[in-house]
C-alpha positions as CSV (number, residue, x, y, z in Angstrom):
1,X,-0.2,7.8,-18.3
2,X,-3.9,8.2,-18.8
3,X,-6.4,10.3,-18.2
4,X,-7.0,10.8,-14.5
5,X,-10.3,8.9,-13.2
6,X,-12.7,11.0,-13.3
7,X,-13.5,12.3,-9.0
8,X,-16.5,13.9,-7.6
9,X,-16.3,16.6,-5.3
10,X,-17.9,15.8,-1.5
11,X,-19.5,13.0,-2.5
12,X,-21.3,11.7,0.4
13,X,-19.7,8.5,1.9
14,X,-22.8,6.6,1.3
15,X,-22.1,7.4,-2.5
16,X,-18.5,6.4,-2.2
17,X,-18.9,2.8,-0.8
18,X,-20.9,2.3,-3.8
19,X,-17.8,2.7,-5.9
20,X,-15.8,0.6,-3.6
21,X,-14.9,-2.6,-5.2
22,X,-12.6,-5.9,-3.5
23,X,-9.8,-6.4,-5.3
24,X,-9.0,-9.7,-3.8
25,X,-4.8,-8.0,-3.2
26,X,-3.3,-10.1,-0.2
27,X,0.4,-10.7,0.1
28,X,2.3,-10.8,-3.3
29,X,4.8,-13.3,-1.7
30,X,4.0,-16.0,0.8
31,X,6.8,-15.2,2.7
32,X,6.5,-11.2,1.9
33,X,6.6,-9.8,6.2
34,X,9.9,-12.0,6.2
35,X,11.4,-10.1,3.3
36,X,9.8,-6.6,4.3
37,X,11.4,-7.2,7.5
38,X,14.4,-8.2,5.6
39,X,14.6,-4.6,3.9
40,X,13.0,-2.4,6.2
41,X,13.7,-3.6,9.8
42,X,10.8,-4.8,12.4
43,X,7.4,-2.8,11.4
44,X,6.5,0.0,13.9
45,X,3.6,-0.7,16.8
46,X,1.0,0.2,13.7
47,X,2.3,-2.2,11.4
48,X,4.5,0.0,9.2
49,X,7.6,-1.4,7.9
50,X,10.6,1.4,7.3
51,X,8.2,4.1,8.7
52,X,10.7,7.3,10.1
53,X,11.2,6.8,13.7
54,X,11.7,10.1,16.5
55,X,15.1,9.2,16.2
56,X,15.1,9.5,12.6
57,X,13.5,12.9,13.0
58,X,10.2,11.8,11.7
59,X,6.6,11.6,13.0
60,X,5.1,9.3,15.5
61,X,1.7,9.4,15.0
């Protein structure tokens, strides 16, 4: 791998949307929540697919 980029320490958040750029990512597939759904199950109330349920010992939040 590369360097690391290069980070400023508590920037302000008005510095950092500066540095914000769109990359223009959507869905890599057209049918990709069909196929996540597919793998990972239905996604969780927040929208995660395969996130650890209580059941599965894992978070909630």
């Amino acid at each position: 791998m590369g360097d690391p980029r290069p980070t400023v320490p508590d920037m302000p958040p008005s510095e950092q949307a500066h540095h914000l750029t769109a990359t223009g990512n959507g869905p890599t597939a057209t049918d990709e929540q069909a196929r996540l759904t597919d793998e990972f199950g239905n996604p969780n109330p927040s929208g995660v697919y395969g996130a650890p349920t209580v059941e599965d010992g894992g978070d909630t939040a």
